[in-house]
N, C-alpha and C positions, 0 to 999 in steps of 0.2 A: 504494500500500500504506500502510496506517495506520501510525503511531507507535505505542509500547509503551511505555512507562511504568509502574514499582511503587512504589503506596504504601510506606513506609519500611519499615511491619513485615512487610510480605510478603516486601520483600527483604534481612530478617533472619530471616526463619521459612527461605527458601530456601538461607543461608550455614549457615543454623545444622545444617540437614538433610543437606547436603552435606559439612559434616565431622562429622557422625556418619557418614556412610558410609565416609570415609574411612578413618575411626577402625575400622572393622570389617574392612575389607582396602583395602589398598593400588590407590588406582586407580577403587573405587567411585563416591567423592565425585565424581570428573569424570566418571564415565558418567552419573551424577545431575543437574548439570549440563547434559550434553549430551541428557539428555531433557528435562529441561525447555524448551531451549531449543530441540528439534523440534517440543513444543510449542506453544509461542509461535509460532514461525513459521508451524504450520499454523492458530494466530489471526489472524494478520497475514490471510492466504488466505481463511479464511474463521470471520470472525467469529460468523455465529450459528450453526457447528456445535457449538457448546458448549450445554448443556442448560440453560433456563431453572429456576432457581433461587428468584430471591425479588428482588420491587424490582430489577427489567433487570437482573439480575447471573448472569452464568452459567459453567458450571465446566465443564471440559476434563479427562479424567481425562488421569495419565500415564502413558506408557506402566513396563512391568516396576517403578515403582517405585507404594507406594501412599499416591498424592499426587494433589488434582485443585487445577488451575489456576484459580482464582475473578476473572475479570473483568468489567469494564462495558465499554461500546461506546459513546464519542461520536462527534463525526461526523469527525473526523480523527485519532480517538486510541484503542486499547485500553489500561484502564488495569487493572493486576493488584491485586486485590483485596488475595487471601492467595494461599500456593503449600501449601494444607492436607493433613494428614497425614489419609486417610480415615477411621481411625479413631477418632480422637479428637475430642473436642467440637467438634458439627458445626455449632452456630450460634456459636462464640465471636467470628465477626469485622466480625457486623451491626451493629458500634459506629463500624467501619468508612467506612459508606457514609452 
């Protein structure tokens, strides 16, 4: 199974999202969390079930929250792009890569 690795600002976009939910009710933030991290896991599993995207980058929607998982694939590593809010500006993290 591959490694997993987040660029620094993805794993500040994903703190940052996680206590906003917190902040909404009690408990959210770690449900938030724990999909992301079903997530990831089903990357680990299988990498190119994520939808190609742009320049071998590809996003994982998640589940009940609306947020997809933007990562790459080397050969012994997935590495998490952004953890993006679907909403909002959908190319801001092509500075990223």
């Amino acid at each position: 199974m591959k490694t997993v690795s987040y660029l620094d600002p993805a794993k500040a976009e994903m703190i940052e999202a996680a206590r906003y939910y917190e902040e909404e009710a009690h408990g959210l933030g770690h449900d938030f969390l724990d999909e992301i991290e079903h997530t990831v896991s089903m990357l680990q599993k299988y990498p190119r079930s994520g939808r190609l995207v742009r320049n071998g980058i590809r996003r994982r929607l998640v589940r009940r929250f609306p947020f997809g998982i933007l990562f790459g694939e080397e050969s012994d590593e997935i590495v998490i792009v952004a953890v993006m809010h679907l909403k909002r500006r959908p190319d801001y993290w092509l500075n990223r890569i």
